[in-house]
MIDOSE-1310 file (N, C-alpha, C; in nm, 2 decimals, decimal comma, always signed):
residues 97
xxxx	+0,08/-0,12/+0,00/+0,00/+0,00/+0,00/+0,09/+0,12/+0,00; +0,23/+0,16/+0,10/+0,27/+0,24/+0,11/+0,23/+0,36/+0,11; +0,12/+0,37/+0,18/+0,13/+0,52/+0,23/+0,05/+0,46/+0,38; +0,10/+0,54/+0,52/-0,01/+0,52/+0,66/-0,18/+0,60/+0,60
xxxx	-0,26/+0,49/+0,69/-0,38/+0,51/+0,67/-0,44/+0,54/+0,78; -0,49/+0,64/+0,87/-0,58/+0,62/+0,99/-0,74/+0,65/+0,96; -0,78/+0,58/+1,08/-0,95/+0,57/+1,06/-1,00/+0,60/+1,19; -1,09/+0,70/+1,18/-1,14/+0,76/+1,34/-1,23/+0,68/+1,35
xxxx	-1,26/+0,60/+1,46/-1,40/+0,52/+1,49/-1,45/+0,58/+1,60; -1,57/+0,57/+1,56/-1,69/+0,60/+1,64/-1,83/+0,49/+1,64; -1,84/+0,49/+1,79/-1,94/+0,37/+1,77/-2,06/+0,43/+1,73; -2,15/+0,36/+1,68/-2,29/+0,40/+1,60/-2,36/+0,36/+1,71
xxxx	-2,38/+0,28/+1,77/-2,46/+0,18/+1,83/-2,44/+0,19/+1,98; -2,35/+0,24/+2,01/-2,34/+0,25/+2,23/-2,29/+0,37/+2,23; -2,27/+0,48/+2,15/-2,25/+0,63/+2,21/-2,13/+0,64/+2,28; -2,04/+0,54/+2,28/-1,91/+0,55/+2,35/-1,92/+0,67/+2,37
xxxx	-1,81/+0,77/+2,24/-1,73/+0,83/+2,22/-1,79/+0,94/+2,32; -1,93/+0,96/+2,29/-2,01/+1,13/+2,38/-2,01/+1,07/+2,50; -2,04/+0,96/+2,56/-2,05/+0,90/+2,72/-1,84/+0,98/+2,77; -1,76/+0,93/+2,66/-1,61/+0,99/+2,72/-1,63/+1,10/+2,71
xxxx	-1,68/+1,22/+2,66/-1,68/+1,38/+2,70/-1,73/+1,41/+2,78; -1,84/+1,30/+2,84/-1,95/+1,37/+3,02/-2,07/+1,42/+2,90; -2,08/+1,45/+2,78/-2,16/+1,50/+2,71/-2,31/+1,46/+2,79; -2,43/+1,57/+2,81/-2,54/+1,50/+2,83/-2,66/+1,43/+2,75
xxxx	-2,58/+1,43/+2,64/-2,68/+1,34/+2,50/-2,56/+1,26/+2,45; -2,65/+1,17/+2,44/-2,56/+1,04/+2,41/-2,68/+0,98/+2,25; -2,62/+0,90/+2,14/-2,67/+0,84/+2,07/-2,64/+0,69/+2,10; -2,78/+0,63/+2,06/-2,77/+0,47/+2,09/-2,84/+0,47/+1,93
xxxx	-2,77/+0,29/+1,88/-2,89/+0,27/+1,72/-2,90/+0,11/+1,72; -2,97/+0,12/+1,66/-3,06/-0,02/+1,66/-3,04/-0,03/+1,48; -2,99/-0,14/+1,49/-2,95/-0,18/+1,35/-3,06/-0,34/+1,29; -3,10/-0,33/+1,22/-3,11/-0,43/+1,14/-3,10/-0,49/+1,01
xxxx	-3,14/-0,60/+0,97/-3,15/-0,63/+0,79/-3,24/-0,70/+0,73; -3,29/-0,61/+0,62/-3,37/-0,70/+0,52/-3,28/-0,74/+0,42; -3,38/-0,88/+0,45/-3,24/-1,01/+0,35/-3,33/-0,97/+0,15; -3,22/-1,01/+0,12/-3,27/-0,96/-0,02/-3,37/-1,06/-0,06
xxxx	-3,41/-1,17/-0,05/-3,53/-1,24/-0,09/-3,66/-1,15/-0,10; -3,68/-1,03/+0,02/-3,76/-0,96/+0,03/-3,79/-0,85/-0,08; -3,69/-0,86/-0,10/-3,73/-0,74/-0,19/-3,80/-0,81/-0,34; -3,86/-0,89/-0,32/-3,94/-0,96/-0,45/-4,08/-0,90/-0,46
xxxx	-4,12/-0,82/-0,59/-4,26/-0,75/-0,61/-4,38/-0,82/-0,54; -4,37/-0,96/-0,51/-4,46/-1,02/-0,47/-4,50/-1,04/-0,30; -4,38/-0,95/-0,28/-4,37/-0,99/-0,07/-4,40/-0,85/-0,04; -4,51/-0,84/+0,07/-4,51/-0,74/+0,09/-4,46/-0,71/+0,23
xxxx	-4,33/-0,59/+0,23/-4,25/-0,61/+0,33/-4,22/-0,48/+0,40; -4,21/-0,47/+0,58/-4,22/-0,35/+0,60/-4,11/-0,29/+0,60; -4,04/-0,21/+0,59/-3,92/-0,15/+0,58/-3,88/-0,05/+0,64; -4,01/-0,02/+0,77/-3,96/+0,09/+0,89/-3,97/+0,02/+1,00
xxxx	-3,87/+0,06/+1,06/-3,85/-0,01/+1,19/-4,00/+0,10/+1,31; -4,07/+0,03/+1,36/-4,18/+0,12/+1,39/-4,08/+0,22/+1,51; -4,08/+0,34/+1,53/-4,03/+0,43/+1,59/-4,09/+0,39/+1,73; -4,20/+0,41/+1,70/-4,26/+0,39/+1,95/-4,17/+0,27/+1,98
xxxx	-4,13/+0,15/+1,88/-4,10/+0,04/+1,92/-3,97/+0,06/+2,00; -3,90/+0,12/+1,89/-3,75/+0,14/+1,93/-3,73/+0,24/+2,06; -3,86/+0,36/+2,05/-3,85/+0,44/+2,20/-3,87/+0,36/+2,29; -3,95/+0,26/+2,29/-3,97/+0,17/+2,39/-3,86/+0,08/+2,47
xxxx	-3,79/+0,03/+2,38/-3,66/-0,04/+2,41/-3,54/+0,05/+2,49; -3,56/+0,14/+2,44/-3,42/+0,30/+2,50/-3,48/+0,31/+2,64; -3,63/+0,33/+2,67/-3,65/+0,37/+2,80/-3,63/+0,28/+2,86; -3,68/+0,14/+2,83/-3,66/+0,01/+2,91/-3,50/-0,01/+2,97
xxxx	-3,38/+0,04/+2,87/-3,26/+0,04/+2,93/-3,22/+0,19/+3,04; -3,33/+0,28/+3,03/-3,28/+0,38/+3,15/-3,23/+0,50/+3,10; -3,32/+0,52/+2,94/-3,25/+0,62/+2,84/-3,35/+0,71/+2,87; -3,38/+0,82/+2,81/-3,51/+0,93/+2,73/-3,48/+0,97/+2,60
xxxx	-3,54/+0,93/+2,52/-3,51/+0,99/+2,41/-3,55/+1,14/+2,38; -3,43/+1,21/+2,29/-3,46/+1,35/+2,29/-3,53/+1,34/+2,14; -3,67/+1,34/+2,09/-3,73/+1,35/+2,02/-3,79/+1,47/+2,02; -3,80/+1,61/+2,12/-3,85/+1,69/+2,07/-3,76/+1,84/+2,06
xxxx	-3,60/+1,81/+2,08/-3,48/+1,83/+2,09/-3,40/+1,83/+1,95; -3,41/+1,70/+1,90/-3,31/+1,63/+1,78/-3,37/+1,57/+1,71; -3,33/+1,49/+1,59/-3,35/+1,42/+1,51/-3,30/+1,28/+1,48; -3,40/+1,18/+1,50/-3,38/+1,08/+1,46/-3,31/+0,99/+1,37
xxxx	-3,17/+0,94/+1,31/-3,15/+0,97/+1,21/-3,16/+0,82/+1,15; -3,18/+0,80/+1,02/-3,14/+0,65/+0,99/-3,10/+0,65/+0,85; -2,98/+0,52/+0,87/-2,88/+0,46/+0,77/-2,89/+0,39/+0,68; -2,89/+0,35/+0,59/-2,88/+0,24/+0,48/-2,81/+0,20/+0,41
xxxx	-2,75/+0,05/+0,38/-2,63/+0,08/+0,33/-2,67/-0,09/+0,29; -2,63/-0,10/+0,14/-2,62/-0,22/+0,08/-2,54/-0,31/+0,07; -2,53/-0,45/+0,10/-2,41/-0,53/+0,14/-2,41/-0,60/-0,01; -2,30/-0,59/-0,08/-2,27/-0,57/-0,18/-2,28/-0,74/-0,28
xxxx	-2,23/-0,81/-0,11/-2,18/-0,96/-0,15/-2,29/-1,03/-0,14; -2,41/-1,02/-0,04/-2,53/-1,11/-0,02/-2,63/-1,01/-0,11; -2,67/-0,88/-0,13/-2,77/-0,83/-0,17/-2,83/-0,77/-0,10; -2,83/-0,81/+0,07/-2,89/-0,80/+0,15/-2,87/-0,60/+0,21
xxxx	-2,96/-0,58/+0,25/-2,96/-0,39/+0,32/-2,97/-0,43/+0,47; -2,85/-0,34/+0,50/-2,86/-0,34/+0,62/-2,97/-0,12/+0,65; -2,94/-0,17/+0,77/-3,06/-0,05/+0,85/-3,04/-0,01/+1,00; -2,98/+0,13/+0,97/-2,95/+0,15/+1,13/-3,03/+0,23/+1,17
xxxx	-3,06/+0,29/+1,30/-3,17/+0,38/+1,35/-3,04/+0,42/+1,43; -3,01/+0,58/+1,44/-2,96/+0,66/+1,58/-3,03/+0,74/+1,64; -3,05/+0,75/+1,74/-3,17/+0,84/+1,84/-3,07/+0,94/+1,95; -3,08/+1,02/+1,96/-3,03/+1,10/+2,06/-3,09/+1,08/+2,18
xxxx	-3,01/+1,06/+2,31/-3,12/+1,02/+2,43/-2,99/+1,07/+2,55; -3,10/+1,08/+2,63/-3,04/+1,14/+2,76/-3,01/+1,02/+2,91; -2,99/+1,01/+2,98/-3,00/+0,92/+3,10/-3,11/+0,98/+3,17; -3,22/+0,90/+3,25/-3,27/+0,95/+3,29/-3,25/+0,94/+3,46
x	-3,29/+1,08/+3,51/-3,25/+1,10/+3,63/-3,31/+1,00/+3,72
């Protein structure tokens, strides 16, 4: 290769990096995948992860989500080798007191 390469990582999914600043918003994401079989005209398949679902899950671990603060964000990204889409959700959320 000959030349150095660095890569900043940031977790998507546990908010590491803002939990090490003391920051008081932290992101957590909920990832999933639709396998590519689904995507056949004949299957009818949902493709949003229902949002109350996922608030539901954040509170149950001791989060609040900041929903009327931030924006929800979500990812998509195609896996090249199966076909298959992956699907992340990030949520901005606070600890709750």
């Amino acid at each position: 290769m000959g030349s150095k390469v660095t890569i900043a990582y940031y977790s998507t999914t546990k908010g590491v990096t803002q939990q090490q600043t003391g920051a008081s918003m932290v992101y957590h994401g909920k990832v999933f995948k639709i396998h590519k079989p689904l995507f056949d005209e004949e299957v009818d398949v949902e493709f949003e992860k229902e949002i109350g679902e996922l608030v539901g899950e954040l509170e149950e671990k001791g989060l609040e989500p900041l929903l009327d603060e931030s924006t929800i964000e979500r990812y998509e990204t195609w896996d090249i080798e199966s076909g298959d889409v992956w699907v992340m959700y990030r949520v901005p959320c606070a600890k709750k007191q």
